[in-house]
C-alpha positions in Angstrom: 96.3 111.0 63.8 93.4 110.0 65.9 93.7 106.2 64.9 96.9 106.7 66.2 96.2 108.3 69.5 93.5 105.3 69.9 96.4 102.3 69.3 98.4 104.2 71.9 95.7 104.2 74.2 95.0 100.3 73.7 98.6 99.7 74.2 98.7 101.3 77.7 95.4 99.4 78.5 96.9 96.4 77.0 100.1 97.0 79.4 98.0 97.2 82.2 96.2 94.0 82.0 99.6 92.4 81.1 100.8 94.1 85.1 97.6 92.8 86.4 98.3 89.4 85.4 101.2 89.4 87.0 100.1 90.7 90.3 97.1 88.3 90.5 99.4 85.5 90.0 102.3 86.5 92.4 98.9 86.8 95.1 98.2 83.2 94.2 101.7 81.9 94.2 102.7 83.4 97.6 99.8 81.9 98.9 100.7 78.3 97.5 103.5 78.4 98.6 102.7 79.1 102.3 99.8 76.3 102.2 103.0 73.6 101.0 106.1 75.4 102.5 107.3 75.5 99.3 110.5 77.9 99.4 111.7 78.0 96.0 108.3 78.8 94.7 108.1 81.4 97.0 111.8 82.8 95.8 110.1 81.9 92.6 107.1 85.4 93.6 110.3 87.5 94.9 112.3 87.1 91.9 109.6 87.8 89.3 109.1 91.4 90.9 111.8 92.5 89.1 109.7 92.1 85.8 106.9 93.9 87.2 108.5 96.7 88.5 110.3 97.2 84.8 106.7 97.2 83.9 105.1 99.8 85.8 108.1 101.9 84.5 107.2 101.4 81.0 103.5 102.0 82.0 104.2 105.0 83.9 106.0 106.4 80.4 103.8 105.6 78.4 101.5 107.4 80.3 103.4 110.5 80.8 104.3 110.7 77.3 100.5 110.4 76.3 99.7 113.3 78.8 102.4 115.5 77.1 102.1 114.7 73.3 98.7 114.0 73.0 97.3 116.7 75.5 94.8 114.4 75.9 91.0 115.8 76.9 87.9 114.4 78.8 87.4 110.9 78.8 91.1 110.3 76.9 92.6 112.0 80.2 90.6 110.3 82.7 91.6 107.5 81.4 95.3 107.8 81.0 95.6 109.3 84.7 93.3 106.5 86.2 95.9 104.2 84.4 99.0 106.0 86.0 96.9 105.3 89.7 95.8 101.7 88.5 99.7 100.8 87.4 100.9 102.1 90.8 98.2 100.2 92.8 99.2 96.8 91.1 102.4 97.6 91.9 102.1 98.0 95.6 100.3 94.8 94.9 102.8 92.9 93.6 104.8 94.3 96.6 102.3 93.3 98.7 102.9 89.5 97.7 106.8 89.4 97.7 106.7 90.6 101.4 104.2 87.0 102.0 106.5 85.8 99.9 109.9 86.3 102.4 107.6 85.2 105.5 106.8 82.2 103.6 110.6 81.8 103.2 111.5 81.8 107.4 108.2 79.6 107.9 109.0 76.9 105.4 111.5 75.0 107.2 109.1 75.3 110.8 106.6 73.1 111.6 102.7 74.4 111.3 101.3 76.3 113.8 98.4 75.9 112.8 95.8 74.4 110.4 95.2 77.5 107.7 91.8 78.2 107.5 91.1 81.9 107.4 94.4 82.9 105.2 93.6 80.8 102.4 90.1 82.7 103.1 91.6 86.3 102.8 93.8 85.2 100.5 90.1 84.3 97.5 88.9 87.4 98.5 92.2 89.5 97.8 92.5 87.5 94.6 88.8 88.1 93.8 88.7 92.0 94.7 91.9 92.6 92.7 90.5 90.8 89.4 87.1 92.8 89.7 88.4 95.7 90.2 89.9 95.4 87.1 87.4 93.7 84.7 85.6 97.1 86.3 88.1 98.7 84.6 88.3 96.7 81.2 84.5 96.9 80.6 83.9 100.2 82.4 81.2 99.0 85.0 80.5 100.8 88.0 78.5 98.4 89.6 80.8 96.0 89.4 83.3 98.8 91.1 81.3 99.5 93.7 80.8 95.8 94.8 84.8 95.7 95.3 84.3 98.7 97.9 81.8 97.0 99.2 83.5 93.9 99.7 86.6 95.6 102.0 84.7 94.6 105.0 84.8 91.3 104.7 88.4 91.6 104.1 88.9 93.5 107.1 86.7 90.7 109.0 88.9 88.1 108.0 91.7 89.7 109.0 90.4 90.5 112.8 89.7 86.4 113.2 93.3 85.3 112.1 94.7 88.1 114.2 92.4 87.3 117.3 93.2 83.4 116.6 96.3 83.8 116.4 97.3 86.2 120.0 94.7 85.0 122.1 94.9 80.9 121.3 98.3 80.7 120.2 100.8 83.8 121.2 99.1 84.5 125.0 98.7 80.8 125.7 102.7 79.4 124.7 104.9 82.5 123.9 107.3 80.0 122.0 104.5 80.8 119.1 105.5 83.9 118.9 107.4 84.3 115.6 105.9 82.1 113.9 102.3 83.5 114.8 103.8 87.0 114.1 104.8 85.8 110.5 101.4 84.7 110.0 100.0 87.8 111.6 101.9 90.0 108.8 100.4 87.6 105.9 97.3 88.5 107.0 97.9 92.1 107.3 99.6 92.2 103.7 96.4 90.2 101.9 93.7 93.0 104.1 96.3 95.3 102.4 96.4 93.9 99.3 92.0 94.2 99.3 92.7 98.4 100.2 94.7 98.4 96.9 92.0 96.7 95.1 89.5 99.2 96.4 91.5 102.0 95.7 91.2 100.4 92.2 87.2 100.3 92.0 87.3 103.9 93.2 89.5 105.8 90.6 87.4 103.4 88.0 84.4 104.6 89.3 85.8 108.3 88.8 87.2 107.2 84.9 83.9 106.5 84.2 81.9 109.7 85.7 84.6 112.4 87.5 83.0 111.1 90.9 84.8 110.8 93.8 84.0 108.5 96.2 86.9 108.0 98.3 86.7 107.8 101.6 82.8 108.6 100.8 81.2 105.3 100.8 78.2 106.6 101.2 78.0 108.0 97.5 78.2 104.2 96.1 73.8 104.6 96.9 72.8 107.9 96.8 69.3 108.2 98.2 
């Protein structure tokens, strides 16, 4: 019975990497996309949502049905509910990348407004917080969770330069700028977005691993 429980357990942890893949690669395709205008890859990000949103289902009962068979205890329940979070994050994530996705779709047939610099920026550092966060969560390391957290700043820097670029060199000087600088604008805010997801991430890994919660306590990642 217990080998069983343990097969079940690396079957939802399997199923979890498989939504992560996918999430990590809809991040990098959207992003492609917008660098080459390339529309149908773009359609390509929106249409494989589908997939990963009949994923997280099957996550989300595999999950649930653990919970209730296997009344799982301890560690075995930490895990399973930081799964249920994890699964929901990714999926927000993958979210996250079909909304770039549609901008990518009305800017593709526009010229450039500008040379992309700091998106493509934002963009490595979403990708990078997102696939820490999880090998945090594959191999169990805290430190490597708290680094993510850690790393939102920078995020959130990235963001504030594209978004000052953009209104006060663009949108305040020509107002003909607008929607395309607006479209951009919203990129940005989806891949800061898509970094708060990945943080979210490190945090419910770093409570899997030792029932602390440090959410919205950054100050417990260095206890003094």
């Amino acid at each position: 019975m217990e080998r069983h429980f343990d097969e079940e357990l690396e079957m939802l942890n399997t199923d979890i990497l498989k939504m992560a893949v996918f999430a990590e690669r809809a991040i990098f395709q959207s992003i492609e996309a917008l660098k080459n205008r390339d529309k149908n890859l773009a359609r390509a990000v929106i249409e494989q949502d589908k997939k990963i949103d009949e994923l997280e289902l099957v996550i989300e009962e595999r999950a649930i049905s653990l919970l209730a068979l296997r009344q799982p205890m301890a560690r075995d329940l930490r895990f399973i509910s930081t799964g249920m979070k994890i699964n929901a994050e990714l999926e927000r994530i993958a979210d996250l990348a079909v909304n770039i996705a549609q901008k990518v779709v009305e800017l593709a047939g526009q010229p450039l407004l500008k040379p992309l610099i700091d998106i493509p920026k934002l963009a490595v550092t979403a990708r990078k917080m997102v696939k820490d966060a999880i090998d945090a969560f594959v191999h169990r390391d805290q430190n490597l969770a708290k680094e993510v957290i850690l790393s939102d700043p920078e995020a959130d820097n990235l963001r504030n330069i594209v978004q000052q670029d953009l209104i006060n060199d663009y949108m305040v000087k020509d107002g003909t700028t607008a929607p395309r600088a607006v479209s951009l604008l919203l990129i940005a805010r989806n891949l800061e977005r898509i970094c708060d997801h990945a943080t979210n991430i490190a945090e419910d890994v770093i409570y899997m691993i030792n029932a602390k919660n440090v959410r919205h306590h950054i100050e417990k990642l260095n206890p003094k």
